[in-house]
Backbone as a printed PyTorch tensor [residue, N CA C, xyz], in Angstrom:
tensor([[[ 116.5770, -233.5040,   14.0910],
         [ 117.3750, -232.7040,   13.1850],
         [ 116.5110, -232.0990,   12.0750]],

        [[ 115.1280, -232.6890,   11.4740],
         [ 114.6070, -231.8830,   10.7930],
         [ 113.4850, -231.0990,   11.2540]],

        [[ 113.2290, -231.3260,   12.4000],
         [ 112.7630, -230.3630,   12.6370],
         [ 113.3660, -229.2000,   13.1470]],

        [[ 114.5360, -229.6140,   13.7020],
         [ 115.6900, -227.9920,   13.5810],
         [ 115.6420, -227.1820,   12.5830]],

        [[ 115.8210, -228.1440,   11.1510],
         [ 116.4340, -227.1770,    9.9430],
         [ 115.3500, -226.8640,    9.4160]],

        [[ 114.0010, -227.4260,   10.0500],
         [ 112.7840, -226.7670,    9.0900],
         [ 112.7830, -225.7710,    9.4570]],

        [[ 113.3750, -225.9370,   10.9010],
         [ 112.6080, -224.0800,   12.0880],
         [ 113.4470, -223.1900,   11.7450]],

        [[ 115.1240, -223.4570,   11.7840],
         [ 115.5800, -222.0300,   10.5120],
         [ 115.5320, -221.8030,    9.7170]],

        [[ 115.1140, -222.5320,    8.6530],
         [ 114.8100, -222.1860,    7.5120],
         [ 113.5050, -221.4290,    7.2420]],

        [[ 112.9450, -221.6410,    8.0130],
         [ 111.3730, -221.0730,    8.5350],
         [ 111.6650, -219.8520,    8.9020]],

        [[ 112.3430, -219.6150,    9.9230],
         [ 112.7060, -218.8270,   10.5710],
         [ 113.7940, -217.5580,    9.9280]],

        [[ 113.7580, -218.0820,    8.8470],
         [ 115.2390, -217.3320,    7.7780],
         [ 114.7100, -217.0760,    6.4720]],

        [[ 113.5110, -217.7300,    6.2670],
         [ 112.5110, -217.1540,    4.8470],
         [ 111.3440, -215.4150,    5.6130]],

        [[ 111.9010, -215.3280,    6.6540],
         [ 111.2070, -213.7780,    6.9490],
         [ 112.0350, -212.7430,    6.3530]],

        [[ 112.8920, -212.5380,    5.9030],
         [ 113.8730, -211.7160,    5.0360],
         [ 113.4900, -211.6300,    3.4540]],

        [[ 113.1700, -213.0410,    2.8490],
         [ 111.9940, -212.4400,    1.5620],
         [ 110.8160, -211.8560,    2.1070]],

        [[ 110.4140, -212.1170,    3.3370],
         [ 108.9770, -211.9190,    3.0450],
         [ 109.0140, -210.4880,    3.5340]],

        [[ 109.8060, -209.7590,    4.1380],
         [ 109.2040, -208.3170,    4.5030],
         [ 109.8250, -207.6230,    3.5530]],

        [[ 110.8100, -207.9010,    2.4670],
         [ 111.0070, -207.4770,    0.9940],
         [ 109.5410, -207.8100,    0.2550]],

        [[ 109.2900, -208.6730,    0.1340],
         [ 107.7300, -208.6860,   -0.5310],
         [ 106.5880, -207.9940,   -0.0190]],

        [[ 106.8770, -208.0250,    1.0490],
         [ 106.0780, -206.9220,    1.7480],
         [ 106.0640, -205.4940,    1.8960]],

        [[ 107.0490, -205.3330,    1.8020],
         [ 107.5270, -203.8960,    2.0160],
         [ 107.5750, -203.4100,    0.5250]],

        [[ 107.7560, -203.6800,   -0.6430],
         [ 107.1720, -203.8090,   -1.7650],
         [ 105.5150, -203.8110,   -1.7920]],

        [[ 104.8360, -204.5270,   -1.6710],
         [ 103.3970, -204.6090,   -1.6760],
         [ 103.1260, -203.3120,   -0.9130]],

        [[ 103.3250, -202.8310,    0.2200],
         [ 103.2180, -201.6940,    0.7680],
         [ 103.1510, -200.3040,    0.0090]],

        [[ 104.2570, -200.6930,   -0.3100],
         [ 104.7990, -199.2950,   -1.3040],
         [ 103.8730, -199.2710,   -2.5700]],

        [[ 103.1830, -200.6210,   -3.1900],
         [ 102.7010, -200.9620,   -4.1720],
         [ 101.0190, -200.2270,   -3.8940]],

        [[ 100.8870, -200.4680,   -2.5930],
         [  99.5850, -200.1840,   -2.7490],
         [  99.0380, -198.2680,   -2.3900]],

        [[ 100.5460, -197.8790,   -1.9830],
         [ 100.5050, -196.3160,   -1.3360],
         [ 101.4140, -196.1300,   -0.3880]],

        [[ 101.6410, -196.9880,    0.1010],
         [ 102.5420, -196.6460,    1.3710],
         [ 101.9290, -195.7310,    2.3610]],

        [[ 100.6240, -196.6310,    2.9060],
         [  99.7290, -195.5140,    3.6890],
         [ 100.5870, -196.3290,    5.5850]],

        [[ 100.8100, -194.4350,    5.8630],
         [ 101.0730, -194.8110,    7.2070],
         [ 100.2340, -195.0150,    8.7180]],

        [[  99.0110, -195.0710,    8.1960],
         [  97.7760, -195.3520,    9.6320],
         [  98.1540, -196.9650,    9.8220]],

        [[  98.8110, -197.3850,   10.8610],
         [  98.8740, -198.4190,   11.3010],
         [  97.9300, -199.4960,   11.2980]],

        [[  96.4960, -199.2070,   11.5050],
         [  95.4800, -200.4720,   11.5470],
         [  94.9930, -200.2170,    9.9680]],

        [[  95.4900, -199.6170,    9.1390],
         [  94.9630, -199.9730,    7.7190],
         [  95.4800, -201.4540,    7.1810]],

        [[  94.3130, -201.7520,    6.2720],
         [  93.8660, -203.2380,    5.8490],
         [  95.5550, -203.0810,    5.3490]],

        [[  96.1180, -202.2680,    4.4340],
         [  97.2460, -202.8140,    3.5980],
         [  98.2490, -202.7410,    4.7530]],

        [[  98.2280, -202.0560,    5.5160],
         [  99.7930, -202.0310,    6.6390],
         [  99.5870, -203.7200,    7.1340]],

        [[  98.4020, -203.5710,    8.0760],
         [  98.1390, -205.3230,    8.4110],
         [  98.3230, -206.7900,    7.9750]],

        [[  97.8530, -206.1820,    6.5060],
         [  98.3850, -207.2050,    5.5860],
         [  99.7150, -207.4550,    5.0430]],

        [[ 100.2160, -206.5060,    4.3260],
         [ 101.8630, -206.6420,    4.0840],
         [ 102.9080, -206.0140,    5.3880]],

        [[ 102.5010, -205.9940,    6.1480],
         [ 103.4840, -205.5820,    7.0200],
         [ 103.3580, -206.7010,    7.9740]],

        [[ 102.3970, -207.3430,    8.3470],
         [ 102.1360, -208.5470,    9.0180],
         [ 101.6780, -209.9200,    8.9240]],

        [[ 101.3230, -209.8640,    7.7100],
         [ 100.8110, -211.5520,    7.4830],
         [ 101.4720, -211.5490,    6.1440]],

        [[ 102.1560, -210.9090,    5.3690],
         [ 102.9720, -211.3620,    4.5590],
         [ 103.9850, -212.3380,    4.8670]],

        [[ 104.6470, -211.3870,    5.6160],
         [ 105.9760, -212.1610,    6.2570],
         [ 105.8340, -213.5180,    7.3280]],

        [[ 104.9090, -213.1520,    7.9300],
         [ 104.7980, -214.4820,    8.8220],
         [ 103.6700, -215.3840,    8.3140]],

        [[ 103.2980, -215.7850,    7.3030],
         [ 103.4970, -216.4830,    6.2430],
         [ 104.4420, -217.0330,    5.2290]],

        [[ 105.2880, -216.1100,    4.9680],
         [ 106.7410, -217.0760,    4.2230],
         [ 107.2690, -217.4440,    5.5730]],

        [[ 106.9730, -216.8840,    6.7280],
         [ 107.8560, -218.0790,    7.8960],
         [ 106.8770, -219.6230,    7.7180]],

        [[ 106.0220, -219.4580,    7.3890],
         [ 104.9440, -220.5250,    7.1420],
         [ 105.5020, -221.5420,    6.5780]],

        [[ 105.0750, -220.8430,    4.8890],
         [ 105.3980, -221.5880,    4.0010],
         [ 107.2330, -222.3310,    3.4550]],

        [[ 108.0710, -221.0320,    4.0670],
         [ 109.3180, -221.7980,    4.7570],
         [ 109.4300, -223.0850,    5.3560]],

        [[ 108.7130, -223.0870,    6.6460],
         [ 108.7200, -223.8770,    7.5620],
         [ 108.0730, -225.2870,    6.9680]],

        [[ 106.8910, -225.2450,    6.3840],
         [ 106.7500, -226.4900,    5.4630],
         [ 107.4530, -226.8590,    4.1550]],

        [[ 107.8630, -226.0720,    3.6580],
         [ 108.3880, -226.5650,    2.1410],
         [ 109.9890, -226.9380,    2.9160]],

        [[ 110.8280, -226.6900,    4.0370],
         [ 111.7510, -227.1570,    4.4260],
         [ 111.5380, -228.4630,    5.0490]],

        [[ 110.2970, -229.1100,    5.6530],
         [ 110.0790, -230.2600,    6.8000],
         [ 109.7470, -231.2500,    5.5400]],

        [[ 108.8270, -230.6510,    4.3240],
         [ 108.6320, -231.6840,    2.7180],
         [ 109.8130, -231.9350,    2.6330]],

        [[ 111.0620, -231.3170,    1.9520],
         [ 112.3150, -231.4630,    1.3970],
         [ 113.0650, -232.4760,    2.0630]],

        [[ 113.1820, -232.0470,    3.6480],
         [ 114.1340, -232.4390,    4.3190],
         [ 113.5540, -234.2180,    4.8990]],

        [[ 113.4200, -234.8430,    3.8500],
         [ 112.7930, -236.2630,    4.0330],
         [ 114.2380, -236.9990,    4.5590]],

        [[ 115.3580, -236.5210,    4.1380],
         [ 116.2890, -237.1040,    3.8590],
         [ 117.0670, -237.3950,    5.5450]],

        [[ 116.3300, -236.1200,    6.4860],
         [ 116.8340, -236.3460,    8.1780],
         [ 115.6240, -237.0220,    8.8240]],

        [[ 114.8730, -237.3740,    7.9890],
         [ 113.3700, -238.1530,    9.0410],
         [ 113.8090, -239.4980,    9.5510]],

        [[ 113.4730, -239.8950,   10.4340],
         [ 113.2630, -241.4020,   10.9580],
         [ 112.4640, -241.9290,   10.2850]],

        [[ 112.6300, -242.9130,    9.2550],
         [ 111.9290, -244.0660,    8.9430],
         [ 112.0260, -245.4930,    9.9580]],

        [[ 110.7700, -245.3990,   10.1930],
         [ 110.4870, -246.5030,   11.1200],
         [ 109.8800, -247.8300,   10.3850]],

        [[ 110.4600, -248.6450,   10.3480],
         [ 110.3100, -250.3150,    9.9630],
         [ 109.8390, -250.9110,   10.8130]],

        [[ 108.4310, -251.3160,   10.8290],
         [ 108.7030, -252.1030,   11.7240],
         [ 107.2510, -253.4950,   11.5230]]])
């Protein structure tokens, strides 16, 4: 179960990130040549990075669905 809710939540922090991105874009020119450093960067590793950092700051939190094992 937490690793379910890490993966949508992971999976559901890409909606800030191509707002932050798509911002940064615009921030830097809004240049449309596809293999430029800024398209690559905020158009592609912005966002799938907050799926990242989603995906861990939800699996930290969610201590509360882990198996603690005693043993």
């Amino acid at each position: 179960m937490r690793f379910l809710r890490a993966l949508i939540i992971g999976f559901l922090s890409i909606f800030p990130g191509t707002i932050v991105g798509y911002l940064g874009w615009l921030a830097t020119g809004g240049v449309e040549d596809n293999y430029s450093l800024e398209v690559v960067f905020f158009c592609n590793i912005v966002p799938f990075g907050f799926v990242f950092i989603g995906f861990l700051w939800s699996w930290v939190n969610g201590e509360e669905y882990g198996v603690k094992y005693q043993g």
